[in-house]
C-alpha positions as semicolon CSV with decimal commas, in nm:
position;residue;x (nm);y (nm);z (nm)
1;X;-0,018;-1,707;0,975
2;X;0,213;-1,515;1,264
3;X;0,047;-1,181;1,144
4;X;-0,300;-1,331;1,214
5;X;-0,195;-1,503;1,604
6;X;-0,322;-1,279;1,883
7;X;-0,530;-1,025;1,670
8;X;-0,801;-0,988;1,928
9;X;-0,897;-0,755;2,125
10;X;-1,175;-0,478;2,234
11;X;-1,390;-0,437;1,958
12;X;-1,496;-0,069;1,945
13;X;-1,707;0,112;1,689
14;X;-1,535;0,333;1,426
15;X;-1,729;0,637;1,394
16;X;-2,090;0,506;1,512
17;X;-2,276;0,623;1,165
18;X;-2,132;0,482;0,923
19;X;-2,253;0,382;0,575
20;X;-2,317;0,025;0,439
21;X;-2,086;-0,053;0,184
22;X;-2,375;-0,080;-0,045
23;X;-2,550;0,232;0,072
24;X;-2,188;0,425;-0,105
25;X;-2,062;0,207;-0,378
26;X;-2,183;0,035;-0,701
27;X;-2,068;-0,280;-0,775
28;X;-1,998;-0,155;-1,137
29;X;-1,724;0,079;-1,030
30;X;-1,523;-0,193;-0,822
31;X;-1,169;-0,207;-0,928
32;X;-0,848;-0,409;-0,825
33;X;-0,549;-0,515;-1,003
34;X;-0,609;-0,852;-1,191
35;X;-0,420;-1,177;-1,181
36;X;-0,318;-1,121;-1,493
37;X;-0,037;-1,415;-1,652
38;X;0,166;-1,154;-1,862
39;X;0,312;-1,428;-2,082
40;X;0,640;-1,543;-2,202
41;X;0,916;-1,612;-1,873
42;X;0,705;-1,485;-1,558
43;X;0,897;-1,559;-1,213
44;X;0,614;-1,454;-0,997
45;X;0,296;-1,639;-1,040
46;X;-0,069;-1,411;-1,015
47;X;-0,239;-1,480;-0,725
48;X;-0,629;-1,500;-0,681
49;X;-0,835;-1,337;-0,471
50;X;-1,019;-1,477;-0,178
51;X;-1,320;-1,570;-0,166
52;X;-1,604;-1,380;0,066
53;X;-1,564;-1,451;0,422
54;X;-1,840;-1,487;0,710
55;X;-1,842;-1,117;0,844
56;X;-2,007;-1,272;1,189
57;X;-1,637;-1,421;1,241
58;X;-1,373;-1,213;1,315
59;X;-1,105;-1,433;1,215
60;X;-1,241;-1,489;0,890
61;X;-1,246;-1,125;0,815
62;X;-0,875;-1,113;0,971
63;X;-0,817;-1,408;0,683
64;X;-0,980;-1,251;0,375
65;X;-0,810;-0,924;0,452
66;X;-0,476;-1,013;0,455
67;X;-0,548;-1,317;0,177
68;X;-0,684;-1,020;-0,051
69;X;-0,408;-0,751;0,005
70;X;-0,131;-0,965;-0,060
71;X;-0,338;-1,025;-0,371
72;X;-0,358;-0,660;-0,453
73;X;-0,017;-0,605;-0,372
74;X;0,142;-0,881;-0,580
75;X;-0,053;-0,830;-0,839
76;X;-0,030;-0,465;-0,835
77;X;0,327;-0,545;-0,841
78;X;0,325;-0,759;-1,185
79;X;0,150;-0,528;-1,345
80;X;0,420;-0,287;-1,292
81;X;0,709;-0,468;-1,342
82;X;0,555;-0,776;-1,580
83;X;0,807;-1,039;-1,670
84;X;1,084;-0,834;-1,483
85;X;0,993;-0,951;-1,148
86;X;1,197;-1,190;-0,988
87;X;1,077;-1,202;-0,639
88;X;0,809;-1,098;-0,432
89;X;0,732;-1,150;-0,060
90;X;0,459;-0,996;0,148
91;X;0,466;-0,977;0,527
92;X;0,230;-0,932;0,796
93;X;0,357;-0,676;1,029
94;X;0,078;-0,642;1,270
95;X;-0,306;-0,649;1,163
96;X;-0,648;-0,538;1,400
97;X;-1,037;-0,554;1,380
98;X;-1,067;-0,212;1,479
99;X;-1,449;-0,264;1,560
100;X;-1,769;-0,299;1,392
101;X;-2,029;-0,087;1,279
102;X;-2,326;-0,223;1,221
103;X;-2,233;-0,505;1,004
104;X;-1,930;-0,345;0,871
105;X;-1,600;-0,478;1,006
106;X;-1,339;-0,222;0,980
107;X;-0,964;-0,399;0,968
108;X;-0,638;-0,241;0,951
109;X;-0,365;-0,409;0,803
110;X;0,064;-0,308;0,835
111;X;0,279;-0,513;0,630
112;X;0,586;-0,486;0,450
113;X;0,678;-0,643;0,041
114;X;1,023;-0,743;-0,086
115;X;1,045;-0,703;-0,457
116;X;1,331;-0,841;-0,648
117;X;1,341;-0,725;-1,059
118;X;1,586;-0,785;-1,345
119;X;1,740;-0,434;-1,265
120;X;1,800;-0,517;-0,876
121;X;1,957;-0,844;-0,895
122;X;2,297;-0,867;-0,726
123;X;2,170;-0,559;-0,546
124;X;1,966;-0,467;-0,242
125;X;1,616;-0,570;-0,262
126;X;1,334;-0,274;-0,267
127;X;1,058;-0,317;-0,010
128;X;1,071;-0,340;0,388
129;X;0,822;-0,249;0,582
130;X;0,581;0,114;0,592
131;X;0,261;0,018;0,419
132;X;-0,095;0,037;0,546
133;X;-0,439;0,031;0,473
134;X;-0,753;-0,007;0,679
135;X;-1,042;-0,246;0,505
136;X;-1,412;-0,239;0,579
137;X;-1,590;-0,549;0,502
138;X;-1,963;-0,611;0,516
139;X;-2,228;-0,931;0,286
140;X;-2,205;-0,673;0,025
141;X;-1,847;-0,662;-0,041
142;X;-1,513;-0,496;0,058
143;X;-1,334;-0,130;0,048
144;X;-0,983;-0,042;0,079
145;X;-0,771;0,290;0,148
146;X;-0,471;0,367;0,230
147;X;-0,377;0,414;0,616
148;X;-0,148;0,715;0,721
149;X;0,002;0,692;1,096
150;X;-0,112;1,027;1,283
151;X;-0,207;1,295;1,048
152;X;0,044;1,331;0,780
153;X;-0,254;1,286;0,518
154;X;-0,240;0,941;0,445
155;X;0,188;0,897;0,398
156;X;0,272;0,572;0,578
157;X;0,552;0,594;0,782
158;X;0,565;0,297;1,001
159;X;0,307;0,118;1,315
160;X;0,016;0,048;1,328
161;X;-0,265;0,206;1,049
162;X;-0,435;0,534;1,237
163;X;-0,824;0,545;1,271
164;X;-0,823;0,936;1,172
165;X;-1,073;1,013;0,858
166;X;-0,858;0,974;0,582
167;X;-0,774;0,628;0,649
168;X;-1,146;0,531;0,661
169;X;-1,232;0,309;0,357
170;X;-1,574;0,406;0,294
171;X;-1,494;0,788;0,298
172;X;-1,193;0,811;0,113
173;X;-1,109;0,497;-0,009
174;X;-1,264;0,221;-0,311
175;X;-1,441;-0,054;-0,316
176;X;-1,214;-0,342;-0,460
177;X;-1,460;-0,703;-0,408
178;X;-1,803;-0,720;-0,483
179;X;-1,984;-1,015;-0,368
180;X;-2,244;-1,196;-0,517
181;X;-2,574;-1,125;-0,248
């Protein structure tokens, strides 16, 4: 819970006009990788994903966001390496509520994974820290893109997500949780 501690902070608007999550998406297209068990020895274990937090509280959103990326991540992460991963570990780096708009919360989220596979072992582990994405959560459900630091069109390279356009998650990025409304 470290990544979560002392994540407040002025809560600004991100772009002033932007779109409800329903007003762009369709539940029907909503897409993340699935806890999916891939059978026979499995090291890593699937995890679920969260359920729908209270947008009014901020550390709620905070929660679900990183609670549903690690999700994403690991599970991502299975489905590319299956019953070849031996490890996985996914830390917070740093994590904001970069405002609100409207009733969308926009969050953006560093962290860092350590993967250990079958082809690694006795070696270094791949991972460290450099990824990024920026979240925008509303009642209606929650989108996800990647975040780029400066300009360099959405390659993560280290600090803290950027707010510039390509990081927003409504413009360029997918919605990945649907709630129930």
């Amino acid at each position: 819970m470290s990544g979560l501690s002392g994540c407040t902070g002025d809560l600004t608007t991100f772009g002033g006009d932007s779109p409800s999550l329903s007003e762009e998406f369709d539940c029907e297209y909503a897409e993340r990788p699935a806890p999916n068990d891939h059978g026979g020895e499995q090291h890593v274990d699937p995890l679920s994903y969260p359920d729908p937090p209270d947008v009014s509280d901020d550390f709620a959103v905070r929660q679900f966001v990183k609670d549903h990326e690690e999700a994403y991540v690991r599970n991502e992460t299975i489905d590319r390496y299956g019953a070849d991963l031996r490890k996985h570990r996914f830390n917070v780096g740093d994590m904001k509520i970069l405002g609100r708009d409207g009733s969308v919360a926009f969050v953006s989220l560093y962290y860092g994974t350590t993967t250990e596979t079958d082809d690694s072992i006795g070696g270094d582990l791949s991972g460290g820290f450099g990824s990024g994405v920026t979240y925008a959560v509303d009642n209606f459900g929650a989108a996800r893109a990647d975040a780029g630091v400066g300009t360099d069109d959405r390659q993560v390279t280290g600090g803290i997500p950027s707010e510039d356009s390509e990081s927003h998650p409504i413009e360029y990025g997918r919605l990945v949780a649907c709630f129930d409304t």
